[in-house]
PDB file of N, CA, C and O in Angstrom:
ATOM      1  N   UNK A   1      71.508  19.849  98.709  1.00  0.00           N
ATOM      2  CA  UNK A   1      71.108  21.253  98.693  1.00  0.00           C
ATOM      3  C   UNK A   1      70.665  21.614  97.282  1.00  0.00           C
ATOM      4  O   UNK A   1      71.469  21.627  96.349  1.00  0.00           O
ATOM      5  N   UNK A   2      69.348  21.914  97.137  1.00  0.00           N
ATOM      6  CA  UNK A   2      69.050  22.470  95.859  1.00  0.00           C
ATOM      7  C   UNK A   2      69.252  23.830  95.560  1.00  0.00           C
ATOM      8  O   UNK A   2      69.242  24.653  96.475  1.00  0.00           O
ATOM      9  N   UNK A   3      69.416  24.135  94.506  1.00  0.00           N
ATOM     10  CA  UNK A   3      69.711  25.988  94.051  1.00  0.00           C
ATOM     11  C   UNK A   3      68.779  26.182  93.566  1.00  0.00           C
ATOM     12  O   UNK A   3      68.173  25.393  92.840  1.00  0.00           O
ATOM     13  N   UNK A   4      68.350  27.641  93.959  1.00  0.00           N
ATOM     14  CA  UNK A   4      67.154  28.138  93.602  1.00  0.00           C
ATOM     15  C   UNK A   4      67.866  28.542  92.051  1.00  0.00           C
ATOM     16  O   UNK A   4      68.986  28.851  91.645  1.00  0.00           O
ATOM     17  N   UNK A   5      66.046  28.271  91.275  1.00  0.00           N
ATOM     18  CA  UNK A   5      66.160  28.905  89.875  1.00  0.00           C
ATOM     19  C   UNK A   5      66.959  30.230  89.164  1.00  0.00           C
ATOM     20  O   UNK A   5      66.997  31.337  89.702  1.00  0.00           O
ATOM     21  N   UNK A   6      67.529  29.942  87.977  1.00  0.00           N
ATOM     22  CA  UNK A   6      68.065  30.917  87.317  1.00  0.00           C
ATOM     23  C   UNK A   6      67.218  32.287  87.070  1.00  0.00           C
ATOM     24  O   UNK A   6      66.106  32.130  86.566  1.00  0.00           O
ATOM     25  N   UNK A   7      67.571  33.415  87.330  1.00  0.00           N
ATOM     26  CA  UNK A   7      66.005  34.485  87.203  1.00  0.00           C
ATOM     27  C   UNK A   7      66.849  35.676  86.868  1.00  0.00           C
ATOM     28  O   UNK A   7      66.513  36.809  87.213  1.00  0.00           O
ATOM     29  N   UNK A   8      68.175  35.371  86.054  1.00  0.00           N
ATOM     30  CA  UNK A   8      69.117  36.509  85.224  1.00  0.00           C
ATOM     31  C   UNK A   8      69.064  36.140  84.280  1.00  0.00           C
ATOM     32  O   UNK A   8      69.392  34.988  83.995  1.00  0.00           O
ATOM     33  N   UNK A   9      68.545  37.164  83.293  1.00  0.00           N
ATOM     34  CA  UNK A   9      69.373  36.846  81.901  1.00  0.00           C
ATOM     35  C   UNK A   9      70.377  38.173  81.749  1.00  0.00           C
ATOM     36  O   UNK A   9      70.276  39.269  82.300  1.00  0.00           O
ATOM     37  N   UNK A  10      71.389  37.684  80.801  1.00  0.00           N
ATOM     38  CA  UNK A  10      72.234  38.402  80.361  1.00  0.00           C
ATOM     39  C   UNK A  10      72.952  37.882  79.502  1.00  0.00           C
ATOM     40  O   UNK A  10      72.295  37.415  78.572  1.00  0.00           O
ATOM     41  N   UNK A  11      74.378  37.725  79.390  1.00  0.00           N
ATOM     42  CA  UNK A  11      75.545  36.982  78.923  1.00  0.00           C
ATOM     43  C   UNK A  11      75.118  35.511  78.796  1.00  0.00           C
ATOM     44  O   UNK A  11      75.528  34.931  77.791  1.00  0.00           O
ATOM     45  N   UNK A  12      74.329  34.792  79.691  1.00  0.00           N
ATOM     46  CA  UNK A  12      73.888  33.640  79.582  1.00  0.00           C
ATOM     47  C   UNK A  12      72.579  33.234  78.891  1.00  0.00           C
ATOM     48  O   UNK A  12      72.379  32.093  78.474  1.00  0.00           O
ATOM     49  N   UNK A  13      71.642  34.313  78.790  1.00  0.00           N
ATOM     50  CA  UNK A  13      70.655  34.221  77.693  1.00  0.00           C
ATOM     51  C   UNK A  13      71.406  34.107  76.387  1.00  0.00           C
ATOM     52  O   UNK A  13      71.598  32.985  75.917  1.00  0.00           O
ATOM     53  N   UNK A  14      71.943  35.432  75.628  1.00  0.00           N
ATOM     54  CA  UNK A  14      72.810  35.245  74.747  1.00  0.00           C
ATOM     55  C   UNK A  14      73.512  33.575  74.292  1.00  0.00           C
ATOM     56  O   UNK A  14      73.275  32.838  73.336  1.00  0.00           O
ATOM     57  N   UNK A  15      74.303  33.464  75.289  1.00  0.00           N
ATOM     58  CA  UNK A  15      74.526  31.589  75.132  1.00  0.00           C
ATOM     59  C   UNK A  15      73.576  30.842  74.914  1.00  0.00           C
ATOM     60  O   UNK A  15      73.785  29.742  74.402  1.00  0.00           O
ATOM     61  N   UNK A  16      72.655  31.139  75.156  1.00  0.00           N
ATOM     62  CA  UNK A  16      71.304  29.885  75.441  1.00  0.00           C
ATOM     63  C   UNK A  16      70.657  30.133  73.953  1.00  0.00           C
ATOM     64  O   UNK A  16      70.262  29.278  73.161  1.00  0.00           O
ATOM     65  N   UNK A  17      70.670  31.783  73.790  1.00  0.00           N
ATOM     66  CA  UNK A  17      70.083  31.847  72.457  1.00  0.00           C
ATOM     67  C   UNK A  17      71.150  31.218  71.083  1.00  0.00           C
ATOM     68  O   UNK A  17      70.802  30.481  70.160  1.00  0.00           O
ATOM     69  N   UNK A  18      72.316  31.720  71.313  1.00  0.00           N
ATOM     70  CA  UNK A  18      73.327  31.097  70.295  1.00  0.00           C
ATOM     71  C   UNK A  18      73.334  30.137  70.013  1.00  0.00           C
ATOM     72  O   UNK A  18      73.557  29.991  68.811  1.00  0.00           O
ATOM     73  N   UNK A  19      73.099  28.742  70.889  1.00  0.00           N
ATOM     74  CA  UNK A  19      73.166  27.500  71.072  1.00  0.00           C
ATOM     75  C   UNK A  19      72.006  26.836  70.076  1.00  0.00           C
ATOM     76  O   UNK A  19      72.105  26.014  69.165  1.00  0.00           O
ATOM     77  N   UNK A  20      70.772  27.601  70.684  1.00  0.00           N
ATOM     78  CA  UNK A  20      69.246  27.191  69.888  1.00  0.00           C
ATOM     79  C   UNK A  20      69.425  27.527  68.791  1.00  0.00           C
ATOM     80  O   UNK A  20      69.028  26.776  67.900  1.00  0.00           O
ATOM     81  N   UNK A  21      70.128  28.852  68.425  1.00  0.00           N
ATOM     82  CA  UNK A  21      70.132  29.790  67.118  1.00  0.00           C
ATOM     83  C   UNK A  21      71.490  28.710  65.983  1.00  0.00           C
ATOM     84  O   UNK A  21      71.630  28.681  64.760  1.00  0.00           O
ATOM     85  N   UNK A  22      72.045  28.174  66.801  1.00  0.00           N
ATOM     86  CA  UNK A  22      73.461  28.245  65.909  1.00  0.00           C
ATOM     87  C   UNK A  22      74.256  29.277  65.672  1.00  0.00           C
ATOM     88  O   UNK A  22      74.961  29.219  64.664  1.00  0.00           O
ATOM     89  N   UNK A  23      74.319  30.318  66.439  1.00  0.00           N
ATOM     90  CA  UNK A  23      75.005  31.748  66.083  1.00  0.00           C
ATOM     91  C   UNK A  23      75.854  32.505  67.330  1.00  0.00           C
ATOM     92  O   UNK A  23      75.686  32.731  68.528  1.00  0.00           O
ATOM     93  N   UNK A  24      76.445  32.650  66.727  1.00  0.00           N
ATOM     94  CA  UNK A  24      77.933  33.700  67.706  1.00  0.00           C
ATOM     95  C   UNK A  24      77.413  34.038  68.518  1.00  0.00           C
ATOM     96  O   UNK A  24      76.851  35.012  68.018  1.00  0.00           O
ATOM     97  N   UNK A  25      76.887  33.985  70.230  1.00  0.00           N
ATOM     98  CA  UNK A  25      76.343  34.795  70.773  1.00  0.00           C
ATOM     99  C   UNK A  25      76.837  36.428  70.605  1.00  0.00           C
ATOM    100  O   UNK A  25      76.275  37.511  70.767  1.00  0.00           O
ATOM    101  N   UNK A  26      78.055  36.040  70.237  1.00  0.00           N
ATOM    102  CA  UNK A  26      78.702  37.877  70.195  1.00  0.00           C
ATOM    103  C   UNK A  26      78.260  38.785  69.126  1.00  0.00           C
ATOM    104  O   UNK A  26      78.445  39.991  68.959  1.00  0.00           O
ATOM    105  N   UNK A  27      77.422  37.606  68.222  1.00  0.00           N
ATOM    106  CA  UNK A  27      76.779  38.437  67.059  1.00  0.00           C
ATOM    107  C   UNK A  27      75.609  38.791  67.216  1.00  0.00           C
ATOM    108  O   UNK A  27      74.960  39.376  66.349  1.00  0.00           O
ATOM    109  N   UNK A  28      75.066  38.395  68.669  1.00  0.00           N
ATOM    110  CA  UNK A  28      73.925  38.944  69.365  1.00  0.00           C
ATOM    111  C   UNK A  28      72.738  39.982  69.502  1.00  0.00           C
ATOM    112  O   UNK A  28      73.182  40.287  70.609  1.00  0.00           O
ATOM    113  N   UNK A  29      72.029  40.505  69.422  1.00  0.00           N
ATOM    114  CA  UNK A  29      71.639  42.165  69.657  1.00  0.00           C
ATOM    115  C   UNK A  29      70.225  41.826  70.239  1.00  0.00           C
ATOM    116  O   UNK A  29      69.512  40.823  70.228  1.00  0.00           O
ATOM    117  N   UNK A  30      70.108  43.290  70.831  1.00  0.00           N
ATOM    118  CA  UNK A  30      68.515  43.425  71.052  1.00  0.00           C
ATOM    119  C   UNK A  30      67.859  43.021  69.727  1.00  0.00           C
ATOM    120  O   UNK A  30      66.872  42.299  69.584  1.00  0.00           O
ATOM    121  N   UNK A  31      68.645  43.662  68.725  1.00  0.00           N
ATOM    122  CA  UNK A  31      67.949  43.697  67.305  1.00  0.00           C
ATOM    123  C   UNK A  31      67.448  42.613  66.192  1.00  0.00           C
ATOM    124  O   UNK A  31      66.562  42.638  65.338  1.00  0.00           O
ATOM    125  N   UNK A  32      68.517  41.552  66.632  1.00  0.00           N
ATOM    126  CA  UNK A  32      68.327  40.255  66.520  1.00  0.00           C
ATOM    127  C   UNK A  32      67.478  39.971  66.145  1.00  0.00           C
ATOM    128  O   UNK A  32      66.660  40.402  66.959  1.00  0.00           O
ATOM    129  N   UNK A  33      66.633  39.182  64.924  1.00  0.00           N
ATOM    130  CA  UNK A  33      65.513  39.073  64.626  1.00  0.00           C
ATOM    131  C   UNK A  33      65.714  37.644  63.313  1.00  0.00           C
ATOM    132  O   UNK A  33      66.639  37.401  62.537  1.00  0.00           O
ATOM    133  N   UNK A  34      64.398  36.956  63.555  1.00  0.00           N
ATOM    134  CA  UNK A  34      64.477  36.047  61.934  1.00  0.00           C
ATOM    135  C   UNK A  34      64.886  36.410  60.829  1.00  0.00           C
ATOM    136  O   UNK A  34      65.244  35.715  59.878  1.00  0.00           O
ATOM    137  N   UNK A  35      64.808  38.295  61.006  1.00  0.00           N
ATOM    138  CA  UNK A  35      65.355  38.522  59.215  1.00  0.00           C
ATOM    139  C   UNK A  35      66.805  38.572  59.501  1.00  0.00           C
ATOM    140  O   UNK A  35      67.528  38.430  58.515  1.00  0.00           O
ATOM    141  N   UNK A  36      67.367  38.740  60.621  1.00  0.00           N
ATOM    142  CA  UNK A  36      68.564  38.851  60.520  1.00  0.00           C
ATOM    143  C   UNK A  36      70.114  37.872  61.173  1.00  0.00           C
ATOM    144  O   UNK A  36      71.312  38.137  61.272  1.00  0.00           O
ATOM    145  N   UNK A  37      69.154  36.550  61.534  1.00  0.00           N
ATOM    146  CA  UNK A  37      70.047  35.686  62.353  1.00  0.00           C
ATOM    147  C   UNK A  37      69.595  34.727  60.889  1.00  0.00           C
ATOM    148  O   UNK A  37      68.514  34.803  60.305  1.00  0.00           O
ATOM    149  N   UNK A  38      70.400  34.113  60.639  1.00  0.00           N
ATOM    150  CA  UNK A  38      70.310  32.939  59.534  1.00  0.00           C
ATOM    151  C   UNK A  38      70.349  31.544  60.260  1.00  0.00           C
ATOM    152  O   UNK A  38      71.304  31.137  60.921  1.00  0.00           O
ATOM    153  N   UNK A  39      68.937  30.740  59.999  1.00  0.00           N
ATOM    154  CA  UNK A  39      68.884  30.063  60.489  1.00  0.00           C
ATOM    155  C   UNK A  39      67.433  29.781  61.328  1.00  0.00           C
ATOM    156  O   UNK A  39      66.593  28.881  61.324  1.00  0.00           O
ATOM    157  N   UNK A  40      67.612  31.017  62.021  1.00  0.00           N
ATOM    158  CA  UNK A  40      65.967  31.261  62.732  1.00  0.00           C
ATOM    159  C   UNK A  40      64.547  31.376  62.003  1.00  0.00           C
ATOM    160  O   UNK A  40      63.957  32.356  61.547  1.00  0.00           O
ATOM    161  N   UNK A  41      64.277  30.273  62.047  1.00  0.00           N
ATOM    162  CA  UNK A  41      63.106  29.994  61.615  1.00  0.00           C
ATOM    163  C   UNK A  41      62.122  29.780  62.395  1.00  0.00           C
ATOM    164  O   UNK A  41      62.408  29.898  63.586  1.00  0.00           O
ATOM    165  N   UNK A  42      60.439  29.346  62.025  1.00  0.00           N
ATOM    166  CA  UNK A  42      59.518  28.535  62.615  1.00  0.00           C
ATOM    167  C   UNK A  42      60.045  27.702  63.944  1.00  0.00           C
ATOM    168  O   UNK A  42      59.841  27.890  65.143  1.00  0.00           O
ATOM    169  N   UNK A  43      60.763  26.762  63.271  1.00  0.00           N
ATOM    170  CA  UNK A  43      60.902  25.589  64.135  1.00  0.00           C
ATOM    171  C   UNK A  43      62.498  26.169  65.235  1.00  0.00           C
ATOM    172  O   UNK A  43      62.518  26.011  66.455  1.00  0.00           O
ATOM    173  N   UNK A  44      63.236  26.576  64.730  1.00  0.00           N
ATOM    174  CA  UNK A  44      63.791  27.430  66.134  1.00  0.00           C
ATOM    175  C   UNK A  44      63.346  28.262  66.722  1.00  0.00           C
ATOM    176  O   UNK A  44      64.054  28.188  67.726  1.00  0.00           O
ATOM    177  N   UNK A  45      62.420  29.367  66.973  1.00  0.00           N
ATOM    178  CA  UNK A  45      61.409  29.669  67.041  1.00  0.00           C
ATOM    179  C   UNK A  45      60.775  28.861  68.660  1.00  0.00           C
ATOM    180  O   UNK A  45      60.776  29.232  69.834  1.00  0.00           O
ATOM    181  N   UNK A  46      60.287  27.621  67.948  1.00  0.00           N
ATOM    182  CA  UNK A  46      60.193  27.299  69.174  1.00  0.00           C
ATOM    183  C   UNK A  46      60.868  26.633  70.005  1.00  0.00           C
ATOM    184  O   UNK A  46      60.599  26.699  71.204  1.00  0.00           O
ATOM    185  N   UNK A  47      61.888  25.855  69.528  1.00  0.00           N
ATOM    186  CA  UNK A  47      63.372  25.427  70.229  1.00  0.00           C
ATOM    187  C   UNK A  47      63.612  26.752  71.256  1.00  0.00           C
ATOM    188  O   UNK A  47      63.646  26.602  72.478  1.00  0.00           O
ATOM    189  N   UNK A  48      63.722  27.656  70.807  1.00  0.00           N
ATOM    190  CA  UNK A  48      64.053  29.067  71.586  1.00  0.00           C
ATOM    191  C   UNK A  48      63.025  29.320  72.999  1.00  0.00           C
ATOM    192  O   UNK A  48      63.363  29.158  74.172  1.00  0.00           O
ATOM    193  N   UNK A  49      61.858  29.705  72.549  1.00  0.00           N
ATOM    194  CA  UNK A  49      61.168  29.534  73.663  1.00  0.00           C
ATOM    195  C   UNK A  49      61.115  28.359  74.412  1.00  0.00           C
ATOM    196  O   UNK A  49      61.021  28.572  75.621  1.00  0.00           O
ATOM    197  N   UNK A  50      61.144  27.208  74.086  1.00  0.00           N
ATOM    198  CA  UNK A  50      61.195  26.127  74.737  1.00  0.00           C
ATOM    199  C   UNK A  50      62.259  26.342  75.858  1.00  0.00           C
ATOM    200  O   UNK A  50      61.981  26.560  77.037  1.00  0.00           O
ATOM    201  N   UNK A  51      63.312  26.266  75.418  1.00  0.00           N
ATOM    202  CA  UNK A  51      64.745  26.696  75.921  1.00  0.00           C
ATOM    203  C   UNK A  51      64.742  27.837  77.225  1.00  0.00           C
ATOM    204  O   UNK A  51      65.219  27.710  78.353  1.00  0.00           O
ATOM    205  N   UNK A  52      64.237  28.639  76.796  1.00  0.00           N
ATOM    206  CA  UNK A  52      64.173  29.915  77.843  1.00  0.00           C
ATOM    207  C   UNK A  52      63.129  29.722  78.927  1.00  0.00           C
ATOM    208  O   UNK A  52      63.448  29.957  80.092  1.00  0.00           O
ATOM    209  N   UNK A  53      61.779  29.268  78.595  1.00  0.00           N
ATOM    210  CA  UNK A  53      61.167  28.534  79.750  1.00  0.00           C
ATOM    211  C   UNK A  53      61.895  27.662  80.179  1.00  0.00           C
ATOM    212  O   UNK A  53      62.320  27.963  81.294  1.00  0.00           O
ATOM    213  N   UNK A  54      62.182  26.884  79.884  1.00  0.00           N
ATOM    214  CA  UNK A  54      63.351  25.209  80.514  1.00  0.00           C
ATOM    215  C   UNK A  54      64.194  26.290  81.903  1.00  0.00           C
ATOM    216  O   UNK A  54      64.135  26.069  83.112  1.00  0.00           O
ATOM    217  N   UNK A  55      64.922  27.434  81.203  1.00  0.00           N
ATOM    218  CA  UNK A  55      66.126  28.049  81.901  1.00  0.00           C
ATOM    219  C   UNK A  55      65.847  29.036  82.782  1.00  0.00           C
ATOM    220  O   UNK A  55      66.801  29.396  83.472  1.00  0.00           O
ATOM    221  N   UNK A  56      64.595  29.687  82.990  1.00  0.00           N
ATOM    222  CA  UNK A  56      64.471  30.548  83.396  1.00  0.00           C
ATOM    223  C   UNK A  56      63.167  30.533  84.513  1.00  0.00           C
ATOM    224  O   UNK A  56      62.749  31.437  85.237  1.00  0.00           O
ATOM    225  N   UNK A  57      62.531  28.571  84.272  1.00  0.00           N
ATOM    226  CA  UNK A  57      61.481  28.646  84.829  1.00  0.00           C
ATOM    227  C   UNK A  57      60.291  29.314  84.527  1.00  0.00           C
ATOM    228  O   UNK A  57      59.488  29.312  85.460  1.00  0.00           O
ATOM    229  N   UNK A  58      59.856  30.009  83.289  1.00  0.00           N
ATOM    230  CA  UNK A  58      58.429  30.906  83.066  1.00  0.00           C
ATOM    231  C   UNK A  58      57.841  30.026  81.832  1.00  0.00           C
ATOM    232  O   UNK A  58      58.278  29.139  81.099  1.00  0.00           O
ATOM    233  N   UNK A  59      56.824  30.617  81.962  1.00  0.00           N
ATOM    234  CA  UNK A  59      55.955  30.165  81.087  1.00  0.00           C
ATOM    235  C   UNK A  59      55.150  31.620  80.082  1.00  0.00           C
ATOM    236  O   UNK A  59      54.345  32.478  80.444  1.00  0.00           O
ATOM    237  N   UNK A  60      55.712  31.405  78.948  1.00  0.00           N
ATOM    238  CA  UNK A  60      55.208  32.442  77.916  1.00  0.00           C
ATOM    239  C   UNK A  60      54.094  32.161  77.627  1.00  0.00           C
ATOM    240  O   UNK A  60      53.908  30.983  77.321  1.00  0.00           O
ATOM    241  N   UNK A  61      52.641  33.319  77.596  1.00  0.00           N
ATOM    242  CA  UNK A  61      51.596  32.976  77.299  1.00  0.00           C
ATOM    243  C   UNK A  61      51.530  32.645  75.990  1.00  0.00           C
ATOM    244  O   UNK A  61      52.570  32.017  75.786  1.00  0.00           O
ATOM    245  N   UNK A  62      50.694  32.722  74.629  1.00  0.00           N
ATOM    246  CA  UNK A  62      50.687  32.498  73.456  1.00  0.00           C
ATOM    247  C   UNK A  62      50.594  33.806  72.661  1.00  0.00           C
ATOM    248  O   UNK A  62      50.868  33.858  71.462  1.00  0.00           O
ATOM    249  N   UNK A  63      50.164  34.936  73.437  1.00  0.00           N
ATOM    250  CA  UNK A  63      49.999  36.217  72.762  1.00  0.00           C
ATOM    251  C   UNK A  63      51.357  36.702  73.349  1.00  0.00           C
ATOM    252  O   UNK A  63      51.616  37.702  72.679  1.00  0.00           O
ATOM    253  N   UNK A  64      52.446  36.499  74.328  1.00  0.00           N
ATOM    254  CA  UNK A  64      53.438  36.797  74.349  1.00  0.00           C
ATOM    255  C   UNK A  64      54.632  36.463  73.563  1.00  0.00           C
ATOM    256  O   UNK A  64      55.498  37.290  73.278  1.00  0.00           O
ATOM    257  N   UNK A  65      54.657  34.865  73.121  1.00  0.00           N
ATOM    258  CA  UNK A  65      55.182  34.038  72.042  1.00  0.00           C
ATOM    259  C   UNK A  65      54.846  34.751  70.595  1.00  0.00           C
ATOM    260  O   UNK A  65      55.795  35.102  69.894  1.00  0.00           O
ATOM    261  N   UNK A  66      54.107  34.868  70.351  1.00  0.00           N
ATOM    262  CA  UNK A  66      53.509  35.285  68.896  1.00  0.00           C
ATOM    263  C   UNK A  66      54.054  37.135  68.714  1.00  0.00           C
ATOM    264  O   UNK A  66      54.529  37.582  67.670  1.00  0.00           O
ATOM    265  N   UNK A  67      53.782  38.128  70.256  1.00  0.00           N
ATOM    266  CA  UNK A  67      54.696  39.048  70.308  1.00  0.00           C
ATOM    267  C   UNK A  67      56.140  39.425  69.856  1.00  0.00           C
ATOM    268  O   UNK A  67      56.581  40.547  69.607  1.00  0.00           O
ATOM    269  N   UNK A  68      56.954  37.864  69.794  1.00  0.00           N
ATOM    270  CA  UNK A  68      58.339  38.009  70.102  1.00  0.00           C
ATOM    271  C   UNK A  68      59.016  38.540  68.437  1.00  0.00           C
ATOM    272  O   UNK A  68      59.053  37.657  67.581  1.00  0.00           O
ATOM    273  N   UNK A  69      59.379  39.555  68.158  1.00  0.00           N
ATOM    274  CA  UNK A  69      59.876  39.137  66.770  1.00  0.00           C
ATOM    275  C   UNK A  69      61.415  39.536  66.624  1.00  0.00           C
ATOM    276  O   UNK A  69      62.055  39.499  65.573  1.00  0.00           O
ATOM    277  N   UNK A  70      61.925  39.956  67.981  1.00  0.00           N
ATOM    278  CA  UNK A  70      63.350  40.028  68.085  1.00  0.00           C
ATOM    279  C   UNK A  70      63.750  40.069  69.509  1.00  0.00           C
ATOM    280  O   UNK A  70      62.919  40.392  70.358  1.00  0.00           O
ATOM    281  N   UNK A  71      65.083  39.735  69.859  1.00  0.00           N
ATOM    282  CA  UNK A  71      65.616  39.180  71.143  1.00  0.00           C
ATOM    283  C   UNK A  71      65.533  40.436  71.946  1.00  0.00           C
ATOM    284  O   UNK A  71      65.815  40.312  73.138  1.00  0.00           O
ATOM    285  N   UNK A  72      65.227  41.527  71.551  1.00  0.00           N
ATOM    286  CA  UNK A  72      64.668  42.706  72.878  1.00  0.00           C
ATOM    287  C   UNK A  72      63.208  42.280  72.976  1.00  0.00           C
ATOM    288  O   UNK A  72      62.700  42.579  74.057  1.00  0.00           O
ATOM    289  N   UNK A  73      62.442  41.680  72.148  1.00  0.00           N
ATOM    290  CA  UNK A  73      61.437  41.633  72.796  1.00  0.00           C
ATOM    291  C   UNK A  73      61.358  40.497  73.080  1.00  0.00           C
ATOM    292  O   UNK A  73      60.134  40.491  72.948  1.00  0.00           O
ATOM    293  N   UNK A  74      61.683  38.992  73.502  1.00  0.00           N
ATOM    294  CA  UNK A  74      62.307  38.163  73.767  1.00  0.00           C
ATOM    295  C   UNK A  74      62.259  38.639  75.858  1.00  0.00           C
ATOM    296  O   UNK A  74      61.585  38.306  76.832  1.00  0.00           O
ATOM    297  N   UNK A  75      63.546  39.655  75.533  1.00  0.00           N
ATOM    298  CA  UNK A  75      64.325  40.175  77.110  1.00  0.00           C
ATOM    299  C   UNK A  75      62.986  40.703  77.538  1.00  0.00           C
ATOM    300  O   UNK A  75      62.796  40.424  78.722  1.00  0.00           O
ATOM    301  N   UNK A  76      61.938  41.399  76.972  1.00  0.00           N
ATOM    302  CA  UNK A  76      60.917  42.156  77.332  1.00  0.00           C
ATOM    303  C   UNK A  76      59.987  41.553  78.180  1.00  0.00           C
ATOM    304  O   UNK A  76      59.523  41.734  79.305  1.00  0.00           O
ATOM    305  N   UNK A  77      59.899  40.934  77.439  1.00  0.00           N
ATOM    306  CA  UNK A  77      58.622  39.138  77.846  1.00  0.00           C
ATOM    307  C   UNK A  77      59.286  38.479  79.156  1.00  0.00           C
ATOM    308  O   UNK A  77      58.628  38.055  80.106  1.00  0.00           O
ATOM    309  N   UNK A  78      60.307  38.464  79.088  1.00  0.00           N
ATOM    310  CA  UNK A  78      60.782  37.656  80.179  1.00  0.00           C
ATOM    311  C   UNK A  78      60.785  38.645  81.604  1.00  0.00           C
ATOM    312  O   UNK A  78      60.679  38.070  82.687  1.00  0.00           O
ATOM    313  N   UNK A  79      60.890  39.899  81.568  1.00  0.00           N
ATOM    314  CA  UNK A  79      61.253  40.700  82.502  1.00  0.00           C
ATOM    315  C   UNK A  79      59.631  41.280  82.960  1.00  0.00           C
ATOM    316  O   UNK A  79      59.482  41.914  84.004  1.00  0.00           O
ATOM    317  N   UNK A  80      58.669  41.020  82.190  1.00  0.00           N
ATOM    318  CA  UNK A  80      57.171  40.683  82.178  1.00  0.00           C
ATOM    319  C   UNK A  80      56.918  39.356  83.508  1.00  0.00           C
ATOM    320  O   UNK A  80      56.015  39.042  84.284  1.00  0.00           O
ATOM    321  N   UNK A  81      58.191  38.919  83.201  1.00  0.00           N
ATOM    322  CA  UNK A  81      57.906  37.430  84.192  1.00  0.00           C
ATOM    323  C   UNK A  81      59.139  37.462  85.495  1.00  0.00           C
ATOM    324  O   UNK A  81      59.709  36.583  86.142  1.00  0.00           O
ATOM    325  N   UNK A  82      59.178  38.587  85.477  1.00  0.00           N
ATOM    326  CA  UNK A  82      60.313  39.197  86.795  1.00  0.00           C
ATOM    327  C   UNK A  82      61.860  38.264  86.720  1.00  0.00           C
ATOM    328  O   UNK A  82      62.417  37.954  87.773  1.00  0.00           O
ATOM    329  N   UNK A  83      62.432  37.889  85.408  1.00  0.00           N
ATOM    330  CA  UNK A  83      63.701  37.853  85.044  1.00  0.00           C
ATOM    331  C   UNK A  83      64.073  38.980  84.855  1.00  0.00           C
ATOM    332  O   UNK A  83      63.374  39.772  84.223  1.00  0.00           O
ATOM    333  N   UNK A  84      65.257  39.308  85.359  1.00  0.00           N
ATOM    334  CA  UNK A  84      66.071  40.230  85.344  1.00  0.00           C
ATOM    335  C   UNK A  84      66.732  40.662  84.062  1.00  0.00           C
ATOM    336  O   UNK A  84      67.884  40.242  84.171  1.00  0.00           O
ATOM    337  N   UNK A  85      66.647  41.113  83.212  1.00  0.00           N
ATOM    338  CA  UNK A  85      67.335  41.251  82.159  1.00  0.00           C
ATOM    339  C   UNK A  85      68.567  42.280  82.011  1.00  0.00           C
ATOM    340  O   UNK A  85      68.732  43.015  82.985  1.00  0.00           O
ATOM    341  N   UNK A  86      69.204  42.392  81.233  1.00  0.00           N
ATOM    342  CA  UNK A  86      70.472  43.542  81.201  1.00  0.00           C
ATOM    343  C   UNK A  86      69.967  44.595  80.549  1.00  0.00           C
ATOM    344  O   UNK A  86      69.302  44.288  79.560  1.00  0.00           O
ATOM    345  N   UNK A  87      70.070  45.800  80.794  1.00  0.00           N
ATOM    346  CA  UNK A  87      69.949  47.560  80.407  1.00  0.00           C
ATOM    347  C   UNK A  87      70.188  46.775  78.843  1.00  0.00           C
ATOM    348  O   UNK A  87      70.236  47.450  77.815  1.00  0.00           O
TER     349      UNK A  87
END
């Protein structure tokens, strides 16, 4: 029996991002951004998106990728691609 694809983020984005990020998911935010997660660079960057397509099944265009400059807009993009995201 196969399970259909993951198409929530929430609590488990957070994990997915922490993991790529190296960082507390609990230190988390919409606000979240390269200036303010240490660590997030270029090249996580795209570890990250990589990651979230892998998990979520979508595919970020390149003007949506280049959009992203913090994890609300991250949740934004994805809910663009009918993932569910959290309020």
């Amino acid at each position: 029996m196969s399970m259909a694809p993951l198409r929530q983020a929430g609590d488990g984005l957070y994990r997915l991002i922490g993991e790529v990020l190296h960082a507390n998911p609990s230190s988390l935010t919409d606000a979240s951004s390269p200036e303010t997660v240490r660590g997030w660079d270029s090249l996580r960057s795209i570890l990250l998106v990589s990651a979230v397509e892998q998990r979520y099944q979508v595919t970020l265009t390149l003007a949506e990728i280049m959009g992203i400059r913090s994890l609300g807009d991250l949740k934004a993009a994805l809910a663009k691609r009918g993932v569910q995201v959290d309020a």
